[in-house]
N, C-alpha and C positions, 0 to 999 in steps of 0.2 A: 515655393512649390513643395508640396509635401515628398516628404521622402518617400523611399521606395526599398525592400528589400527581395533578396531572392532565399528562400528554403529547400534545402535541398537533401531528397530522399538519396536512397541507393536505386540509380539509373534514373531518376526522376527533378525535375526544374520547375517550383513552382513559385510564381510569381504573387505577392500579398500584396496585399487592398494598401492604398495610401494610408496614413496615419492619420485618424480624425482629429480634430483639436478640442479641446476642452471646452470651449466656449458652445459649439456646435451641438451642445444639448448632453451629449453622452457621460457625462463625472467626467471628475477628476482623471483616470485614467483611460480615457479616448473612447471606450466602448462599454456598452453593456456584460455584463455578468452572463454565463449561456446559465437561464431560466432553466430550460428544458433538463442539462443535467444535475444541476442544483434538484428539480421535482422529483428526477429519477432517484434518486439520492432517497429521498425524504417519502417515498413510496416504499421502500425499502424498508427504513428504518422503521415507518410505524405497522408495517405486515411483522417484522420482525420481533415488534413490542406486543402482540397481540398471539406471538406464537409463541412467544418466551411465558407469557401469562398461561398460553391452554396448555403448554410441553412439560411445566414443572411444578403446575396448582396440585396435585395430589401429594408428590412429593414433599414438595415443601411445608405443606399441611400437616403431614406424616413427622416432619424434622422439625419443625419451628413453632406448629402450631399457629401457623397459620399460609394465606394460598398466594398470598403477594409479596412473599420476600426477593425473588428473585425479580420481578416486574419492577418493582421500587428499588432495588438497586440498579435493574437497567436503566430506569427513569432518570436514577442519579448521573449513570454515565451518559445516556443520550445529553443532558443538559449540559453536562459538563463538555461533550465531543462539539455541541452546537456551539459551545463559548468558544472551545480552539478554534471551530471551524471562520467565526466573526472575526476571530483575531487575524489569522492567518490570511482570509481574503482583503485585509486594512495594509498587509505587511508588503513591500515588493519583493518578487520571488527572487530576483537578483541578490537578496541578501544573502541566502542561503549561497550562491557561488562565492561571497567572500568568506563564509564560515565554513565552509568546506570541509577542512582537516577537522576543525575541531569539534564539529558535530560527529563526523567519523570517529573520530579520538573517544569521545563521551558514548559513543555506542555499542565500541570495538571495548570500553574500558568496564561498561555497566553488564556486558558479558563475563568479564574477568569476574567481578563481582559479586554476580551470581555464582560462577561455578566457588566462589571460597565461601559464600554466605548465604547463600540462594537457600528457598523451602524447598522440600522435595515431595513429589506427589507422583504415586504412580511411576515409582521410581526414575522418576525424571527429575533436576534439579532445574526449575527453568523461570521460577519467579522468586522476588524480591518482594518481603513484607515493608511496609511503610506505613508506618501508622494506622495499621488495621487495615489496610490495601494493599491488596495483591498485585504488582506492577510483571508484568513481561517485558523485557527489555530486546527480545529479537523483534518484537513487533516493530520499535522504533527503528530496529535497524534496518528491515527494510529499507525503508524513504531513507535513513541516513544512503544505506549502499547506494540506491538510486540519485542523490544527488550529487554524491560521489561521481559516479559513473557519467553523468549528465555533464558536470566541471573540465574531468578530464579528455571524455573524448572530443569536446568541442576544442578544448584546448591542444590536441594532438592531431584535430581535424585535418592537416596539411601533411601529418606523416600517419595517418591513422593506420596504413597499408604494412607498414614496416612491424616485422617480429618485435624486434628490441623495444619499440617506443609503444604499439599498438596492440602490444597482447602483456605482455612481460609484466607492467605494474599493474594493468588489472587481473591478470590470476594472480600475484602476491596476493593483492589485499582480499582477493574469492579465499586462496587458499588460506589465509589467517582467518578469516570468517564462518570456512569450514569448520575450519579446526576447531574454532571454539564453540559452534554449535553441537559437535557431533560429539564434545565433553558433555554435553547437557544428560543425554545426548537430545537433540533436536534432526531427524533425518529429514523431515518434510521440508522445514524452512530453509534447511541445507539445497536441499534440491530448487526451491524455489527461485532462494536467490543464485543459485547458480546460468540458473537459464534468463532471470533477469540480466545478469552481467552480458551472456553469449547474445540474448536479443538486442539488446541495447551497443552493444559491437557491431552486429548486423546490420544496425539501423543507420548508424556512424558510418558505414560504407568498409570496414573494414575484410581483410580478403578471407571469403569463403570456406574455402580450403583449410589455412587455420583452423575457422571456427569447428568444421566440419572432424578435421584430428582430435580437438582438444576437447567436441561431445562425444566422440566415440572412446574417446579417454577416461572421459568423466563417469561412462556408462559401466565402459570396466573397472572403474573405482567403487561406483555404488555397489556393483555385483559383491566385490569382496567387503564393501561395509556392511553390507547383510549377510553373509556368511561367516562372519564375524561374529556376528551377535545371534544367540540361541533365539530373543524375542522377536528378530527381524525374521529371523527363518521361522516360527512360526507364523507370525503375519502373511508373510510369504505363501506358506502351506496351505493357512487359511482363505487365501485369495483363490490360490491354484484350486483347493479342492475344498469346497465351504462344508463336504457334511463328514471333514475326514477328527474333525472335534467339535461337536455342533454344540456340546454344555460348555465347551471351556474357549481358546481361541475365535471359534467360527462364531459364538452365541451372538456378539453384537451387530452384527453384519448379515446371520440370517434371520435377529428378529428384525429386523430393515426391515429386509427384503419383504417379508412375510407381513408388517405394517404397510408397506408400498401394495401390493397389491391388492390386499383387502381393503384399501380406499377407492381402487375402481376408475372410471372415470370423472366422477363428481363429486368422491371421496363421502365420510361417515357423516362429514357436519361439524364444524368448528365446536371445538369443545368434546366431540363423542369417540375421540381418538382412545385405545385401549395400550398404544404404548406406552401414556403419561405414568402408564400402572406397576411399572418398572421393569416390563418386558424387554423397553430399548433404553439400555443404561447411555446417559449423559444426552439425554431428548433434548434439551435447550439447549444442547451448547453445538459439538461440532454434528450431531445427526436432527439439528431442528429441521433439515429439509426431510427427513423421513415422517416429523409430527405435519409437515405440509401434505406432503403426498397422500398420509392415511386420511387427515379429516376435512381436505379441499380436494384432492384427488391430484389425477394425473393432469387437470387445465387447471389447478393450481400450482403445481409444479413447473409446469410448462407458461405460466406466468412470472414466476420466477426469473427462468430461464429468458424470458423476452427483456425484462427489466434490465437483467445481466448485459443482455448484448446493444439495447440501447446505450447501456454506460459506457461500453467499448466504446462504440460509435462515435460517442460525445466525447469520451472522454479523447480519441486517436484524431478527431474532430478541431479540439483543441489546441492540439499538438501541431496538427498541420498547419491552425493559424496562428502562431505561434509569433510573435517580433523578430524574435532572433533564432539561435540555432542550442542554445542552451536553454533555453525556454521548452524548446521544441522536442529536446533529450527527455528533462526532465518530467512533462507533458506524459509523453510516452510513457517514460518508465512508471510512474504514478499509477495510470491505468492499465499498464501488464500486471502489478500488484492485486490488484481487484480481478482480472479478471483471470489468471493463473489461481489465485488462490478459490474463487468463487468456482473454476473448473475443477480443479482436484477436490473439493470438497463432496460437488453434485455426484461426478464420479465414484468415489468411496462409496457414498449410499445405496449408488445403485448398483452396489460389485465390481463397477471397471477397473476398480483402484486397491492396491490394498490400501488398509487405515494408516491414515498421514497424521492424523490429531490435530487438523487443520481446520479453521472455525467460517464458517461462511459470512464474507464482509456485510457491516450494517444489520444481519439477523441475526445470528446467533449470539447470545448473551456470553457479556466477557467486557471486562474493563476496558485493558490497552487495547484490543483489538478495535472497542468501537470508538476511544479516546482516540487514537494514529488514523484510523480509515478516516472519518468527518477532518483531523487535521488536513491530511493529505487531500481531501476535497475541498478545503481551504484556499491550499496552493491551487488546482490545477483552477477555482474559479480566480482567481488572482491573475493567474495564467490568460485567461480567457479576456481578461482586461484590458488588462496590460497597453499601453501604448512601446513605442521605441522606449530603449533605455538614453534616458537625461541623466543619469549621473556623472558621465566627465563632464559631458553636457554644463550642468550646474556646478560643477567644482573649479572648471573651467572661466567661467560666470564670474563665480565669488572671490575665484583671485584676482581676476582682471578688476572687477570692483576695488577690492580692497590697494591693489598697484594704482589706481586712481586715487582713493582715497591717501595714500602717502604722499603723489604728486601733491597733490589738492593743498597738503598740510606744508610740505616744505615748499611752496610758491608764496603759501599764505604770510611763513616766519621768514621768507627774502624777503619780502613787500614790507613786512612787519618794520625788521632791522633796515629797510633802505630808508623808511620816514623817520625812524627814530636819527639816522646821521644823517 
């Protein structure tokens, strides 16, 4: 009889479908791949490609002499994020639970490395050159922290409640993460993955109250991280009050705005956008939703936006059907990535934010960003796959084999030695 397990939210008992068998048509691992997020995905990415082409053809015209430099290097990385992506859906996501630390280790480690070696741009030290590539390494730690966080609280799931065991080593490794993000300095990702950790606690069942101290903690920490710094408080200023330096601070955010609404409803026309003209500085990268808004308009924005919340969907979707309960951690946290980060992005553009320097997943042109996002949609369809975990299962298996196989051998050499006398 097939197994059966139980999933379980905070306050919630959800009972999951039998485990199909291999034979019963579906692969190798029980079930089909979700299709539907996989296309969402891949909608994305080629709106993405075609915005990264119309957001930086003058540009790069103007620099390179010629209009597809940056289209052809995205080309390179979309090919390349599609290879991780085939690998990682081949891979079982369990593996990642025995590699745990030492993916943490290499993530927590290629920060170090950055802040002693790292290029600096925009006075920020936050990538690593490699052989004529530019790596970011907080991109990868996202998904590192999140499978982090996915190992441990499944594994503290029966004390999850308790201070000591259930808060204590995940703020260490938040607060060491900080730390070395906000060397970079990196505020945004700081922030990001901090509310990853606190959501993914919540999700764990862990108590409230806690969490609810240690965000209001967190709140009054970022206050003094930005007060801190002369560039946050301007940011800051610029947010509060956009026309209090409109040439210098405020320029990039109200030529947005000022792009955003001169596209209208049904925007100028792909291609007839006037920011590419260097009105809205870095159009391809973290303000490509602003090259949407002006030359497809506001129901191109607003498809966007739809695309976005399909993926949540699918992706918390996933999560729910999940085998197990580490599956189900890491499910989740994969797609709070995407979709925290795809939220504070649209936000920024449209003023509700100040500027994070936060790139919108799948469009906005950028190496690691679109190398780790197609990775991590690797995992969560892997995820989606997935039967019960057989690994004791099978190792289980293969010793009982192999404990026959030595019977088998020392019956054979008594039998042997009984004919011989």
């Amino acid at each position: 009889m097939a197994a059966r397990r139980m999933l379980r939210f905070p306050g919630q008992v959800a009972e999951v479908e039998p485990v199909l068998k291999p034979e019963q048509g579906l692969g190798q691992y029980g079930r089909p791949f979700d299709a539907v997020f996989l296309a969402v995905v891949i909608a994305l990415v080629g709106l993405g490609l075609v915005m990264v082409y119309s957001a930086s053809s003058v540009q790069t015209l103007l620099r390179f002499q010629t209009d597809t430099m940056y289209l052809k290097r995205q080309l390179v990385h979309v090919a390349m994020g599609l290879g991780l992506m085939l690998v990682a859906m081949r891979i079982d996501y369990r593996w990642y639970k025995r590699l745990t630390y030492p993916i943490l280790g290499i993530a927590l480690g290629a920060l170090v490395v950055v802040l002693l070696f790292g290029a600096t741009h925009n006075d920020a030290r936050r990538w690593l050159s490699l052989g004529g590539l530019s790596v970011q390494p907080s991109e990868f730690l996202k998904v590192a922290l999140v499978m982090y966080m996915a190992y441990s609280v499944e594994k503290k799931s029966a004390k999850i409640r308790q201070f000591s065991i259930g808060f204590i080593p995940h703020l260490i490794v938040l607060g060491v993460t900080a730390l070395l993000l906000l060397s970079q300095p990196d505020f945004g990702t700081t922030v990001i993955c901090s509310v990853l950790v606190f959501s993914m606690l919540f999700v764990a069942g862990a108590r409230v109250g806690y969490i609810a101290m240690f965000v209001v903690m967190g709140i009054g920490g970022a206050a003094l991280v930005i007060m801190s710094s002369q560039y946050r408080r301007d940011r800051l200023m610029a947010y509060l009050d956009p026309d209090a330096d409109p040439l210098g601070i405020s320029y990039q955010i109200n030529q947005s705005l000022m792009a955003i609404g001169s596209g209208g409803m049904f925007g100028k026309g792909l291609g007839a956008g006037h920011g590419k003209l260097g009105y809205v500085p870095e159009l391809w990268n973290d303000f490509i939703g602003t090259a949407i808004a002006e030359e497809l308009g506001l129901m191109g924005l607003a498809l966007v936006c739809v695309l976005f919340v399909m993926l949540l969907y699918r992706g918390l979707k996933i999560a729910y059907g999940a085998k197990e309960m580490y599956g189900m951690y890491l499910a989740f946290g994969l797609t709070m990535i995407f979709g925290l980060q795809a939220s504070v992005n649209l936000c920024v553009i449209t003023g509700l934010l100040p500027n994070k320097g936060l790139t919108l997943p799948f469009v906005s042109y950028g190496g690691s960003s679109t190398l780790i996002s197609l990775f991590a949609v690797g995992i969560l369809l892997n995820i989606s796959q997935a039967r019960e975990d057989t690994w004791e299962e099978t190792r289980e298996s293969r010793e009982h084999g192999a404990m026959k196989e030595r019977r088998a051998k020392r019956e054979q050499a008594a039998r042997r030695r009984k004919i011989k006398h």
